[in-house]
Every structure is written in structure tokens, then in C-alpha cells.
C-alpha positions in Angstrom: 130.6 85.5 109.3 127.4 86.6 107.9 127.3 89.3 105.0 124.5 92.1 105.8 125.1 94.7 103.4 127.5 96.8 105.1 127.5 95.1 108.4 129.1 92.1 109.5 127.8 89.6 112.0 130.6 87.2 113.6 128.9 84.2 115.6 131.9 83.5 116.9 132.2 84.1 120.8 132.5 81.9 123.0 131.7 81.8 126.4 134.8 83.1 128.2 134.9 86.1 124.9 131.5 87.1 126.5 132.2 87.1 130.0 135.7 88.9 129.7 133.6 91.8 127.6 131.0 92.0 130.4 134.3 92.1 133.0 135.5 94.8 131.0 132.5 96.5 130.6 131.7 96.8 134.2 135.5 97.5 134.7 135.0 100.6 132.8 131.6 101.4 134.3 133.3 101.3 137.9 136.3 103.2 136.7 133.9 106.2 135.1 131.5 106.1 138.2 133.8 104.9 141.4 132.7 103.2 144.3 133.3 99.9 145.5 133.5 96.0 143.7 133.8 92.7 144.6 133.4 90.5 142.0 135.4 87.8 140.1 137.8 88.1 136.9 138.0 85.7 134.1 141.8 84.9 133.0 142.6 83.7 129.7 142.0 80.4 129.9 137.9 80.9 130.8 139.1 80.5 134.4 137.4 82.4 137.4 139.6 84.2 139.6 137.9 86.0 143.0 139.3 89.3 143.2 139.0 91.4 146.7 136.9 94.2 147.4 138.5 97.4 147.3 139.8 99.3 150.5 137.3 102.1 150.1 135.7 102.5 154.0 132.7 101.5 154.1 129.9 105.0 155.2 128.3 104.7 158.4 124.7 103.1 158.3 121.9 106.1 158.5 120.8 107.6 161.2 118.1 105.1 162.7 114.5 107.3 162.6 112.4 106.6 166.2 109.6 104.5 166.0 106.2 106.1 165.1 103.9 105.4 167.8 100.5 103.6 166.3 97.4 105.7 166.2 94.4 104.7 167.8 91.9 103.3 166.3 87.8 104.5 166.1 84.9 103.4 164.5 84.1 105.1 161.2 80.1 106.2 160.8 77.8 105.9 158.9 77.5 109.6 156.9 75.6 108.5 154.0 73.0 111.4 153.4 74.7 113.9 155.6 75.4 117.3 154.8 79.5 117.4 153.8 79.9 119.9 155.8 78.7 118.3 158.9 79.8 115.0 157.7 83.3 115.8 157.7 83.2 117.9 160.8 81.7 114.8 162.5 84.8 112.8 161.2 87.3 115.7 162.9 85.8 115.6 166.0 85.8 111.8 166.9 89.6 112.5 165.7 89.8 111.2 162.3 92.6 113.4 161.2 93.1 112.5 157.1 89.5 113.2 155.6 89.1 114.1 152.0 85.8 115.5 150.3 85.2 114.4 146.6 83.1 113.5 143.3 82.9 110.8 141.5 83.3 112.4 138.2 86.0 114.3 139.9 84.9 117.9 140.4 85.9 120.3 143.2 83.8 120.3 146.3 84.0 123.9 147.0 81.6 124.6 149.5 80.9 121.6 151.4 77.3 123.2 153.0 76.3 122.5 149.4 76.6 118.8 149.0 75.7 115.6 150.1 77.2 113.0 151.0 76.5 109.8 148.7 79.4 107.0 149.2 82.5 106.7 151.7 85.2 105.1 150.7 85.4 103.2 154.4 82.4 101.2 155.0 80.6 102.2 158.5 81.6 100.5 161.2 84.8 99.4 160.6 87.8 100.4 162.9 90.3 102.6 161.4 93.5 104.3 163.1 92.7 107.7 163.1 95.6 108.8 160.2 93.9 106.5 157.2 92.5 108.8 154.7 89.0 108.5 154.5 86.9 110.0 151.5 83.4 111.3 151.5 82.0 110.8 147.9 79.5 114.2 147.4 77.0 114.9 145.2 74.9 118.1 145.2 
């Protein structure tokens, strides 16, 4: 043992010492929250000792969600120098359906008729399915 002041340090556990506190630990933990455990005890003489799961039922798996059908894809344009407004409009009607206006220095784009688009966040030309979120970049 080592003297700290107040406090006493023993460097004396061994192995099995350890593992039987962590058994007993996670005993408690189980005991204090419930639920199931499998897992393995540690006897007295630092032997391992499988112990069986409990008899708890198991719950029924969730309920399995239907497959989302893909989207389609389309080509994304090119609305560099458009009008937001028109720009984003364009985007709706070839059936884009996630489009976000916005600033680089992130300010509201309130009315759209006023600003320009600069950037896009999907280069033209490139085929997207028609849910991605694409962002017009504006600038007045």
C-alpha cells in the first residue's frame, strides 16, 4: 500500500479480484435496470463458469416498414445568372422536389424576384433523383 495523505492506494488485485468486481458491478447494473444477460461468472478460484440467459421472452422484431420506391432521376441545369425566382421555379417544374434558396454569408433570401443566382450546390448536368436537396447560392 501506498500512503497519499488521507487516501490509500492498494496495488493489490489480481486478475480474478477485477473481474469478479466488474461481474458484480454489472450484476447490480442488471438488477437496478432489468432486462436480459447472458454472460459468464467467475468462481473463486479465477475460473469461468457460462451462466444461461434468463427466461425473459424475447419482444417481437418491429414491424418491417415497405420499401420506398427510388425516385427518378433528371438532369439538374445550369441556373447560374438566373433570377431565384425563376431559377427555382424551373427546378419545380422538371420535378425537383427538395430545392433550397441561400447566401453564402448566410442571410435570408426573402424575396427571391430580388436575387440572383451565383453558385449551385449540384453541378449542371449531373443526374440527380428528384428528392436530393439542391441549393441555389443567391446574391442580390
Amino acid at each position: 500500500m501506498i500512503d497519499r495523505g488521507e487516501v490509500l492506494v492498494s496495488h493489490s488485485w489480481s486478475p480474478g479480484r477485477v473481474l469478479k468486481a466488474v461481474a458484480a458491478v454489472t450484476g447490480a447494473l442488471v438488477l437496478c435496470c432489468g432486462g436480459v444477460v447472458a454472460g459468464a461468472v467467475i468462481d473463486d478460484d479465477s475460473t469461468w463458469i457460462a451462466s444461461s440467459p434468463s427466461t425473459t421472452p424475447a419482444s417481437p422484431p418491429p414491424p418491417s416498414r415497405p420499401a420506398r420506391a427510388a425516385s427518378p432521376q433528371l438532369t439538374v441545369p445550369d441556373l447560374r445568372h438566373e433570377n431565384a425566382a425563376v431559377a427555382e421555379e424551373q427546378l419545380r417544374g422538371l420535378g425537383f422536389t427538395n430545392v433550397s434558396l441561400g447566401t453564402r454569408n448566410d442571410s435570408w433570401v426573402v424575396l427571391p424576384e430580388s436575387w440572383t443566382v451565383r453558385t449551385q450546390s449540384v453541378a449542371p448536368g449531373r443526374r440527380l433523383a428528384t428528392d436530393t436537396l439542391i441549393v441555389l447560392f443567391c446574391a442580390r
